[in-house]
TORPAPA-774925 format. One record per residue (C-alpha): z, x, y; residue in one letter. Coordinates in steps of 0.05 Angstrom, whole numbers, plus 5000, padded with zeros to 4 digits. Each point is the difference from the previous one (the first is absolute). Layout:
N
ZXYa/...
% end
This chain:
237
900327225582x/499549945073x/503950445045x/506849765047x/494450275054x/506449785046x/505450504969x/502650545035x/497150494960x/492949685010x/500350045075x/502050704994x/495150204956x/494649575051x/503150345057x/499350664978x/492849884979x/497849775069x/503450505035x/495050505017x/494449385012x/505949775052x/501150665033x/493550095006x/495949365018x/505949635043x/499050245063x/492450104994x/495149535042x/498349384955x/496649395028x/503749514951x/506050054957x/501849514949x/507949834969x/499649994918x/506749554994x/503750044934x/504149504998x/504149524950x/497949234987x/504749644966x/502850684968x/492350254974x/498050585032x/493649875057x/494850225039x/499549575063x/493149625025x/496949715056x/493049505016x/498150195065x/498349395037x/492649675004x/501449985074x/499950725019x/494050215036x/495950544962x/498250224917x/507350104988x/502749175012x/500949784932x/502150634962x/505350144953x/502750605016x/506550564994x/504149875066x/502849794950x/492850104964x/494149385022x/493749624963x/493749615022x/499649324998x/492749975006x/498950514934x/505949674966x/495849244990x/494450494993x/502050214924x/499650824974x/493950275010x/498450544948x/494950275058x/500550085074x/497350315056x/505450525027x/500849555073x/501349394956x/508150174967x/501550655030x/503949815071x/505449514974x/506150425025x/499850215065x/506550105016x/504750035067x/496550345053x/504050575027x/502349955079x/500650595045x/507449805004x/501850064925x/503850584973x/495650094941x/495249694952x/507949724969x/502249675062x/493249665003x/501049794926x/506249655009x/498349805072x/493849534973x/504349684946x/504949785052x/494649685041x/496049754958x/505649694934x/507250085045x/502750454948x/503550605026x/500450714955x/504150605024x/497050614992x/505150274953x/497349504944x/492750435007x/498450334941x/494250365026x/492850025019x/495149844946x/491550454998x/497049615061x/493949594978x/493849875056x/496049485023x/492049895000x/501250345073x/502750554958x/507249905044x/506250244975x/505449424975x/505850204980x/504649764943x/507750005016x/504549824934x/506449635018x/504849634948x/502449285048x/504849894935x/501849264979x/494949495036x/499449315017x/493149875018x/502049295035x/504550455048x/493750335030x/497249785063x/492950235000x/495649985055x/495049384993x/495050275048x/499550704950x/502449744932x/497449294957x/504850284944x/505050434968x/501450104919x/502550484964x/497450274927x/504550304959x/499750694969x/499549764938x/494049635007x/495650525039x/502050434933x/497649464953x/492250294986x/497649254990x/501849985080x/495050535011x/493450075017x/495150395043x/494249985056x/493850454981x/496450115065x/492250225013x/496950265051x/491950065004x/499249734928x/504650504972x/507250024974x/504250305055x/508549894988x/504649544972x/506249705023x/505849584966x/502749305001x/504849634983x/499249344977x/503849334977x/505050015060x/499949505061x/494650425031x/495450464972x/502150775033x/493150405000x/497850535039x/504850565049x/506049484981x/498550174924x/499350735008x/506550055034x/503249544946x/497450474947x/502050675038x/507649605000x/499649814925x/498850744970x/504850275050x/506149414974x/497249894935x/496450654970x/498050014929x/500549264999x/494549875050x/494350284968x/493149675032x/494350094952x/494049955044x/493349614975x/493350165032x/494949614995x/493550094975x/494550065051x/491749734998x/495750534974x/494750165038x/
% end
């Protein structure tokens, strides 16, 4: 049965959890840090989503990412490849970068999801900081966890020249294991990591985006999300 991830008692138990992350990575030099929003949609419990827009200059236009999380619309028509080279899936979150002038790797959270979708979150609905993840550049991005409570998506005003689109997939489905899959990546000819996905939503979410998904599932939903992980079998030779 899945969890009222939204209760009191949840966020308490979240809170607590995250704690001595949050003490201890907050105020620590980041270059990016990324909102997780939990939110409600039509009374289901949510994670938030963004497509970063085909116009941005650089690899990261077109991602879906955390800001709330963001994908790439380039992989996405591409279909799941069961091998990759690392460079090809690994970069699709890259978060808010942090400015000299914010507080901490929170303010810049909530700071780049006001610019970028209009929404405004107060600190005091911050759960906590989730494990940083890092980027082919081996920078630090940081995951901030933040319930936004009941949501209308058509009430957002997101930023055309950053975001194509925003959807939201509901807890429910990134626990269903026929939603699942998983990126085996090579380097030199030989098996090197894998990473998950998470299919049969509006986007595919691959890559840093599905790390920090799966980092928030077994911290709202442990013992039900379970990932069981497949690797693949390599050439001989």
């Amino acid at each position: 049965m899945l969890p009222d991830c939204l209760s009191a008692e949840d966020e308490q138990r979240c809170r607590q959890l995250l704690a001595r992350t949050t003490a201890r990575l907050r105020s620590r030099p980041a270059a990016a840090a990324v909102l997780v929003p939990l939110c409600l949609v039509r009374g289901v419990p949510a994670l938030l989503y963004t497509l970063r827009s085909s116009r941005l200059v650089g690899r990261h236009k077109g991602e879906v990412r955390t800001l709330p999380l963001t994908v790439d619309w380039r992989e996405a028509i591409r279909g799941y490849p069961s091998l990759a080279s690392p460079s090809a899936e690994i970069e699709n979150t890259r978060g808010g970068k942090c400015d000299p002038d914010d507080q901490d790797v929170i303010h810049t959270a909530l700071r780049e999801t006001q610019e970028e979708l209009g929404l405004e979150v107060s600190k005091e609905h911050v759960w906590g900081v989730l494990q940083p993840v890092y980027d082919r550049e081996k920078a630090t991005i940081v995951p901030v966890l933040a319930s936004v409570g009941p949501l209308d998506l058509q009430s957002l005003r997101p930023n055309p020249e950053e975001v194509d689109d925003v959807f939201e997939l509901s807890l429910a489905h990134l626990l269903q294991t026929q939603n699942h899959g998983y990126t085996h990546f090579c380097k030199g000819g030989h098996f090197s990591y894998t990473l998950p996905v998470f299919l049969h939503g509006p986007h595919r979410v691959w890559g840093l985006t599905a790390v920090i998904t799966e980092f928030t599932l077994k911290l709202l939903a442990p013992g039900i999300y379970q990932p069981s992980l497949a690797v693949p079998e390599l050439p001989r030779g």
